[in-house]
N, CA, C and O atoms as a GROMACS GRO file, in nm:
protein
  384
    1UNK      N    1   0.082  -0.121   0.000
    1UNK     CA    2   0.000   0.000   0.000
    1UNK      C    3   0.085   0.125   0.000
    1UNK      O    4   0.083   0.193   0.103
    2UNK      N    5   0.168   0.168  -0.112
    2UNK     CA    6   0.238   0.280  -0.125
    2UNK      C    7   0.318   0.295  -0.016
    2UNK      O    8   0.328   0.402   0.045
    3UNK      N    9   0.416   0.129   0.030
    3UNK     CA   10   0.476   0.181   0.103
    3UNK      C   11   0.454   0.223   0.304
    3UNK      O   12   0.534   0.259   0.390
    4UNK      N   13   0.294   0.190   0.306
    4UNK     CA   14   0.302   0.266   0.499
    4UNK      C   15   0.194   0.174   0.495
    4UNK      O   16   0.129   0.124   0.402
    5UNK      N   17   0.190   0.163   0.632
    5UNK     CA   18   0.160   0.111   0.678
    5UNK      C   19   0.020   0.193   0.779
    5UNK      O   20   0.038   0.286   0.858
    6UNK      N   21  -0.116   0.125   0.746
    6UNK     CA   22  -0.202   0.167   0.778
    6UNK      C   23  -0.339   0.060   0.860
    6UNK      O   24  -0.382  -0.047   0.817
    7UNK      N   25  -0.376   0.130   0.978
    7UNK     CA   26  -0.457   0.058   1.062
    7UNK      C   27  -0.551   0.121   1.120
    7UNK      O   28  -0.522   0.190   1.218
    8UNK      N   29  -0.706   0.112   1.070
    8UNK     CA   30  -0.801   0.197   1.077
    8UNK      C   31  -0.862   0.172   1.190
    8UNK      O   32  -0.901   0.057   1.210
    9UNK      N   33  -0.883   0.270   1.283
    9UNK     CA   34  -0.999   0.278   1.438
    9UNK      C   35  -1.082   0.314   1.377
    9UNK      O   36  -1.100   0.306   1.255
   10UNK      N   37  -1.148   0.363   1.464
   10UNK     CA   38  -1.286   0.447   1.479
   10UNK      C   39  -1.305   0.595   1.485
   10UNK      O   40  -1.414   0.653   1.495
   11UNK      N   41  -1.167   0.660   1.478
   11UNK     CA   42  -1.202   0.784   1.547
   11UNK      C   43  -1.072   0.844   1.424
   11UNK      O   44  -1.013   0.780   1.337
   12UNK      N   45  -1.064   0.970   1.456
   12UNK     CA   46  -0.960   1.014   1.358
   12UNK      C   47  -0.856   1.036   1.333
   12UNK      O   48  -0.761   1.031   1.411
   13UNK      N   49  -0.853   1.070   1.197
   13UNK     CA   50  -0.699   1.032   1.116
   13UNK      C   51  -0.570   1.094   1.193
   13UNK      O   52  -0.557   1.209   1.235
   14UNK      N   53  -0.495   1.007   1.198
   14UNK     CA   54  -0.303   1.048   1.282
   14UNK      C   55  -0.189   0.996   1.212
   14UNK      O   56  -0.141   0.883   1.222
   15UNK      N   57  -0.150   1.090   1.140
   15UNK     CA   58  -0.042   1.079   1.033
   15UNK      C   59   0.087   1.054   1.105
   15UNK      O   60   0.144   1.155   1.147
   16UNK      N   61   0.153   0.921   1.130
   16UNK     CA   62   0.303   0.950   1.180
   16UNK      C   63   0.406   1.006   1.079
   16UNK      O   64   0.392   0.993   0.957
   17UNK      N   65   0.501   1.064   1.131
   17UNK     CA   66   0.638   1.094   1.055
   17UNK      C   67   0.667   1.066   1.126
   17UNK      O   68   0.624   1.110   1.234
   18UNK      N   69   0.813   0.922   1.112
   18UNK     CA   70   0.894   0.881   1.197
   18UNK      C   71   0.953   0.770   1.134
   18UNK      O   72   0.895   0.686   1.066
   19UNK      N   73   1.054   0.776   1.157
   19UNK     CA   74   1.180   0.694   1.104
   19UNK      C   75   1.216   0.605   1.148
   19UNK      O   76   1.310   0.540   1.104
   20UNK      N   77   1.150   0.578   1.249
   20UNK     CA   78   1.228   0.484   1.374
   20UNK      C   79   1.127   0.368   1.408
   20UNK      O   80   1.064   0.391   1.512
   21UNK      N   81   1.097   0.250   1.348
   21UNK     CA   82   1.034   0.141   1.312
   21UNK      C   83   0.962   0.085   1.434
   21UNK      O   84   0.840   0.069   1.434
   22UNK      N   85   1.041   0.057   1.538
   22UNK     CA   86   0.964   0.017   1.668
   22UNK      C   87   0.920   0.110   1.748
   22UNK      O   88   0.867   0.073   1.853
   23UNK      N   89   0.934   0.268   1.718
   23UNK     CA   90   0.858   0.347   1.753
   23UNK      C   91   0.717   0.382   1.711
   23UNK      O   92   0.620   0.419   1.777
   24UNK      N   93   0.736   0.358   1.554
   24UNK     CA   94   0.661   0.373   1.510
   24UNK      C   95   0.531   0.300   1.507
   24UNK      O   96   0.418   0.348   1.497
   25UNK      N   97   0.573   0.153   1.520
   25UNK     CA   98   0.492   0.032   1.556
   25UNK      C   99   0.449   0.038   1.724
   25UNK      O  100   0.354  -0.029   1.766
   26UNK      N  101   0.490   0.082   1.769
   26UNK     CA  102   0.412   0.113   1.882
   26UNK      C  103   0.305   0.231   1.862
   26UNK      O  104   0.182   0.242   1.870
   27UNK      N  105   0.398   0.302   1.837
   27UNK     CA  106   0.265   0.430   1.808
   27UNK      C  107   0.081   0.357   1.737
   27UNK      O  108  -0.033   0.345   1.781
   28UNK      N  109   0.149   0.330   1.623
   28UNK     CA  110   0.025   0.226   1.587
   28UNK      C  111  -0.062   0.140   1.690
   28UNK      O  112  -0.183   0.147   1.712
   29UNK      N  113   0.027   0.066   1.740
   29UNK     CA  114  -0.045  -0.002   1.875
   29UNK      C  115  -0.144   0.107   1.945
   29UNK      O  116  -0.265   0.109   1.928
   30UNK      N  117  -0.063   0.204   2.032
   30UNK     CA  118  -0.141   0.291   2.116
   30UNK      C  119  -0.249   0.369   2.077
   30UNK      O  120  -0.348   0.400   2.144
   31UNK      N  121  -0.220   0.400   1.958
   31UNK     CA  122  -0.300   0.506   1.866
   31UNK      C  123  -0.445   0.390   1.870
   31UNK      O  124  -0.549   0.411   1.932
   32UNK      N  125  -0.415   0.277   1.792
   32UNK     CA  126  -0.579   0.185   1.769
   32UNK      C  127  -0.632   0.171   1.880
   32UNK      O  128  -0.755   0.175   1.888
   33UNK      N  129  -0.534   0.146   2.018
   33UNK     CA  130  -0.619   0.102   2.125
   33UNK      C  131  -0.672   0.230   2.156
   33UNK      O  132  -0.770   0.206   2.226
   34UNK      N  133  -0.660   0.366   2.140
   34UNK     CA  134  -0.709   0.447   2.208
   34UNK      C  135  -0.801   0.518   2.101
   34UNK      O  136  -0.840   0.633   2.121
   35UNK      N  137  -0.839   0.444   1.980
   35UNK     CA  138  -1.021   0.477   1.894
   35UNK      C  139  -0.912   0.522   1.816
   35UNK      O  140  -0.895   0.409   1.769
   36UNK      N  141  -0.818   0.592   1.757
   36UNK     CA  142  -0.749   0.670   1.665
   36UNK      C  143  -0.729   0.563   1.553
   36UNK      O  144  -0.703   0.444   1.566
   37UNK      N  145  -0.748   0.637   1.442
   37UNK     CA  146  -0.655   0.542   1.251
   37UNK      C  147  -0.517   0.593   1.251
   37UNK      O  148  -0.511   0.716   1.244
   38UNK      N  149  -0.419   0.539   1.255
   38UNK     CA  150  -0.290   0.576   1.251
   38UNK      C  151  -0.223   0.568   1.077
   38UNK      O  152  -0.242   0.453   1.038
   39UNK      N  153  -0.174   0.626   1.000
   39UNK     CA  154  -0.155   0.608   0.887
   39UNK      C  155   0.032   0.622   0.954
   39UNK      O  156   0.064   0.658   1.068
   40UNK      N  157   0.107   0.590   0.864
   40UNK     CA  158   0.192   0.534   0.917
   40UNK      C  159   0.300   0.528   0.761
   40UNK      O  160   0.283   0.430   0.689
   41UNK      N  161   0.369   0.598   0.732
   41UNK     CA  162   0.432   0.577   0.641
   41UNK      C  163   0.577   0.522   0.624
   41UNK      O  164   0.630   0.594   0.709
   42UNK      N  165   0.660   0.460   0.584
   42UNK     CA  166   0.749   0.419   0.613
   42UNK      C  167   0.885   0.470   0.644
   42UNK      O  168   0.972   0.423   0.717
   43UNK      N  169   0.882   0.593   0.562
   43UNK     CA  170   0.991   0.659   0.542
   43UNK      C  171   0.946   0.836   0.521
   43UNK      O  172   0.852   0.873   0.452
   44UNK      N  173   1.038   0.926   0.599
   44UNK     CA  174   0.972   1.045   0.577
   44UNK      C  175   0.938   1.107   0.449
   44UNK      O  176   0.858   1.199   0.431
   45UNK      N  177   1.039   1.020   0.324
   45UNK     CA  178   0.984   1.095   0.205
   45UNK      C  179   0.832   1.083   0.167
   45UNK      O  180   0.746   1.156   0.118
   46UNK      N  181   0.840   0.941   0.219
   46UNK     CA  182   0.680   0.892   0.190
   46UNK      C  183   0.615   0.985   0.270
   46UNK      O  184   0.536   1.066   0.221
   47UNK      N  185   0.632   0.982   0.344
   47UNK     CA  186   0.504   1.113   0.478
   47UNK      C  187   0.508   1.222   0.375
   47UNK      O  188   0.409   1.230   0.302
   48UNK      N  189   0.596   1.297   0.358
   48UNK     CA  190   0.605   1.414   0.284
   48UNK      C  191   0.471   1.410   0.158
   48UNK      O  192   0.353   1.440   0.178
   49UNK      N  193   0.513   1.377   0.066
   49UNK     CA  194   0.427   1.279   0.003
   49UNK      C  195   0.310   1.263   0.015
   49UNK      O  196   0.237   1.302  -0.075
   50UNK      N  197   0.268   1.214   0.106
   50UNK     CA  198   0.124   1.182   0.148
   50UNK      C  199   0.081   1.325   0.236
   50UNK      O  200  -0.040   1.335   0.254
   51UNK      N  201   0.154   1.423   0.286
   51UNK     CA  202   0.121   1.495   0.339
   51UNK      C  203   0.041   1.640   0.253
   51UNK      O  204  -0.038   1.730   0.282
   52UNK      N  205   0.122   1.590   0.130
   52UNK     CA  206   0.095   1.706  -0.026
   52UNK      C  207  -0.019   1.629  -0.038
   52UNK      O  208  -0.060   1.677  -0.144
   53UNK      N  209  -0.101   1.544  -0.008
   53UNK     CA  210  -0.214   1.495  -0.058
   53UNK      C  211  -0.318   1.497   0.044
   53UNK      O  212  -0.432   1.484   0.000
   54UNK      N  213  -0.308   1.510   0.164
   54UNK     CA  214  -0.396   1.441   0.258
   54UNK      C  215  -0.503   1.544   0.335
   54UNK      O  216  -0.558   1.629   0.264
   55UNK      N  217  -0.525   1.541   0.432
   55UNK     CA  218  -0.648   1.631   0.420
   55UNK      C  219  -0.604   1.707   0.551
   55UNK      O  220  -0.580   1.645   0.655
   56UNK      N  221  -0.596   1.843   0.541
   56UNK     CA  222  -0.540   1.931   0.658
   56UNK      C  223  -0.634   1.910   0.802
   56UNK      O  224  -0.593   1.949   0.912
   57UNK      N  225  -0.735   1.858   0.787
   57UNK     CA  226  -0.780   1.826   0.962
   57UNK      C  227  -0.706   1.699   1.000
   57UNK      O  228  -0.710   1.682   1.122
   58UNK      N  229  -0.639   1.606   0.936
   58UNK     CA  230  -0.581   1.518   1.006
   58UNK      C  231  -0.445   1.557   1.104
   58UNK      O  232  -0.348   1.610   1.050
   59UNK      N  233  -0.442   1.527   1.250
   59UNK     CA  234  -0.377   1.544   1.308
   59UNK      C  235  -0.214   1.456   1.248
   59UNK      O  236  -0.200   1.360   1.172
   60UNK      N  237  -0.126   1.527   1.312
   60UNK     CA  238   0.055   1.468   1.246
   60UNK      C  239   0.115   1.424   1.444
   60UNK      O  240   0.112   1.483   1.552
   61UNK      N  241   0.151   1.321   1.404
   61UNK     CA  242   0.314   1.284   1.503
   61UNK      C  243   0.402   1.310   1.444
   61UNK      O  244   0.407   1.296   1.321
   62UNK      N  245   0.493   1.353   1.513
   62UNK     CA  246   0.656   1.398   1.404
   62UNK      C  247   0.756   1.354   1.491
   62UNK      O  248   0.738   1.409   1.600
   63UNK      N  249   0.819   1.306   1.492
   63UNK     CA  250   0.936   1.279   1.526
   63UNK      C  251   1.046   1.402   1.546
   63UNK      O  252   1.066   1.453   1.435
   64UNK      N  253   1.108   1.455   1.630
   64UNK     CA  254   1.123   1.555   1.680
   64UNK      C  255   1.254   1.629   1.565
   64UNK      O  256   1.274   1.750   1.549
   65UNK      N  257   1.320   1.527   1.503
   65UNK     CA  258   1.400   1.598   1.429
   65UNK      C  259   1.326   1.619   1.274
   65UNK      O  260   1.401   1.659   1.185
   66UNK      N  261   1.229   1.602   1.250
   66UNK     CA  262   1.149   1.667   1.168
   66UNK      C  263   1.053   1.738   1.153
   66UNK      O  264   1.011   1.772   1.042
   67UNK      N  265   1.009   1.769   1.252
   67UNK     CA  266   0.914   1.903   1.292
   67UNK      C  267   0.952   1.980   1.243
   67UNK      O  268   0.892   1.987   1.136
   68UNK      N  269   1.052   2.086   1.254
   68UNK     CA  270   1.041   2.189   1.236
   68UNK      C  271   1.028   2.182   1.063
   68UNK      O  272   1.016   2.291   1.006
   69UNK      N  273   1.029   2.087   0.998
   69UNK     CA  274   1.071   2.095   0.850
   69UNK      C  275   0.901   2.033   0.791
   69UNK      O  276   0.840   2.064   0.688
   70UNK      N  277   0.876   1.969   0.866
   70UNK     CA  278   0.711   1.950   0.833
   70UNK      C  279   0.634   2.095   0.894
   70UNK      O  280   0.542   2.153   0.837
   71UNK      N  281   0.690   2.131   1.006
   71UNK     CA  282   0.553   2.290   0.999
   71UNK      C  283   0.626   2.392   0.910
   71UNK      O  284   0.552   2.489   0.893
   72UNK      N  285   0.744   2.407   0.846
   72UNK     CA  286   0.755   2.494   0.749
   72UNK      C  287   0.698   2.457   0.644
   72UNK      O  288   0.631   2.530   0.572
   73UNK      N  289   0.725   2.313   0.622
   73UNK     CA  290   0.627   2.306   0.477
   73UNK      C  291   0.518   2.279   0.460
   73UNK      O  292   0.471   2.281   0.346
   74UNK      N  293   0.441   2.245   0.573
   74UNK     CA  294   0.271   2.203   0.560
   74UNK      C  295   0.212   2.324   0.704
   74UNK      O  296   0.132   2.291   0.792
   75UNK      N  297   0.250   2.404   0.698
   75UNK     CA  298   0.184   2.487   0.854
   75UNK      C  299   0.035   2.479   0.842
   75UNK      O  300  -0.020   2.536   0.937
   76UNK      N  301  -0.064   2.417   0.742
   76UNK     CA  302  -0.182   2.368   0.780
   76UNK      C  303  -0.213   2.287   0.883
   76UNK      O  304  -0.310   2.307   0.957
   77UNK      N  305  -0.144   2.204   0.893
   77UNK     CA  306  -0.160   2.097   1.006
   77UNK      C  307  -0.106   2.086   1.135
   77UNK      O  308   0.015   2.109   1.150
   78UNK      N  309  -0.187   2.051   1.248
   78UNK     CA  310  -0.196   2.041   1.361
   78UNK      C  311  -0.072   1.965   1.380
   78UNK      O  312  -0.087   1.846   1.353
   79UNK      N  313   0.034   1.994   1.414
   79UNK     CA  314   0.148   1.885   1.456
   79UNK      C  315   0.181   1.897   1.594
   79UNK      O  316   0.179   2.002   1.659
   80UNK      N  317   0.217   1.759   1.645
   80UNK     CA  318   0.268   1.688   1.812
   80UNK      C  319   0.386   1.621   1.808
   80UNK      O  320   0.396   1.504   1.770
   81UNK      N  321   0.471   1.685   1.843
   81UNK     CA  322   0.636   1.607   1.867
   81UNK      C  323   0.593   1.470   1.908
   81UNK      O  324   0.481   1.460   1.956
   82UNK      N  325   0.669   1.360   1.896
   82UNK     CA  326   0.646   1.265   1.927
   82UNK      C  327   0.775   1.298   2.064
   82UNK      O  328   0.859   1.388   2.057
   83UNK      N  329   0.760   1.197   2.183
   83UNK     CA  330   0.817   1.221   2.313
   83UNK      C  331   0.918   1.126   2.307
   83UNK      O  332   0.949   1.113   2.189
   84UNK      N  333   1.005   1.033   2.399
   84UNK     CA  334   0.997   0.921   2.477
   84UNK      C  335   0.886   0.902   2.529
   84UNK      O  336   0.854   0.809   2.455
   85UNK      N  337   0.806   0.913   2.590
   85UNK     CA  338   0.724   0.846   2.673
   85UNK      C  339   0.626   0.883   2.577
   85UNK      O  340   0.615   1.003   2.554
   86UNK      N  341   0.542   0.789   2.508
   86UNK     CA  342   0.462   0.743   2.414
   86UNK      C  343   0.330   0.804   2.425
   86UNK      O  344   0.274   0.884   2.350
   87UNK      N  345   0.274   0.726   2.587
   87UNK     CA  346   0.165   0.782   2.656
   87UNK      C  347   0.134   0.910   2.673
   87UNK      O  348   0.016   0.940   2.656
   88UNK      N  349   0.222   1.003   2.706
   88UNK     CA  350   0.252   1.170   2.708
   88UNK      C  351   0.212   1.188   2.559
   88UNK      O  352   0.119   1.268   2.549
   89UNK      N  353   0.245   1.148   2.466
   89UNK     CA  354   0.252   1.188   2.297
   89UNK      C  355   0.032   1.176   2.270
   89UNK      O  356  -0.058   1.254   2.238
   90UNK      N  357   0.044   1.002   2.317
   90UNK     CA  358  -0.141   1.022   2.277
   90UNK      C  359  -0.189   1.129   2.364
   90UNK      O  360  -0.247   1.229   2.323
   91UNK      N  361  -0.165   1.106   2.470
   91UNK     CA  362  -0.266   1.188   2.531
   91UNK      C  363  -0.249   1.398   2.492
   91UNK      O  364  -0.324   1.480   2.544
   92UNK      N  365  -0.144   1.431   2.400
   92UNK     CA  366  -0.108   1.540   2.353
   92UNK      C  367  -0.260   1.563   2.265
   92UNK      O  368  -0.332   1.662   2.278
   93UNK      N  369  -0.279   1.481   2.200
   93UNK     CA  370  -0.324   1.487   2.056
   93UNK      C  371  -0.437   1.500   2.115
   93UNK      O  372  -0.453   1.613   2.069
   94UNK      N  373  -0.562   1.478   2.199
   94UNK     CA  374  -0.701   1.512   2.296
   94UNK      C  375  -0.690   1.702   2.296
   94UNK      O  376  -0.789   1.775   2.285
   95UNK      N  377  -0.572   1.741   2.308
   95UNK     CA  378  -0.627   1.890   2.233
   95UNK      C  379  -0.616   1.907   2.154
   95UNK      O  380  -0.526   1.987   2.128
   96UNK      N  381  -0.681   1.860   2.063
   96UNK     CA  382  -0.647   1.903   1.906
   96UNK      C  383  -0.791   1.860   1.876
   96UNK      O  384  -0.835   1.869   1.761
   0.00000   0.00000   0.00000
């Protein structure tokens, strides 16, 4: 599927950017158990990518050394550093 990896909840769309595979696969984990669709791309070019396409109410995880380069180029979208502590990161995204 172009590359990412995607696992649909119930509740809404959460775009990761992140590079880092067992982070990322967790994120997925936490994200479904807590009602969220996690879209999940493999590689940041791919996010990029999908980000020129996707729909500006979907909330973003970013991985902290790409933030600043995803809100210069998409400042439509709601973006949340991704943390260490995972739990801190979902529960970010409840204000949004």
């Amino acid at each position: 599927m172009d590359g990412k990896r995607i696992a649909r909840g119930s509740s809404r769309q959460i775009i990761i950017v992140d590079d880092e595979p067992p982070r990322r696969s967790s994120l997925i984990d936490l994200l479904c158990a807590a009602g969220y669709s996690p879209v999940a791309p493999r590689t940041p070019l791919d996010a990029f990518d999908l980000l020129g396409r996707a729909d500006a109410s979907d909330l973003l995880l970013v991985a902290p050394k790409f933030k600043a380069a995803v809100d210069d180029s998409f400042p439509e979208y709601a973006t949340e550093a991704i943390s260490d502590d995972l739990e801190s990161t979902i529960a970010a995204l409840r204000q949004h």
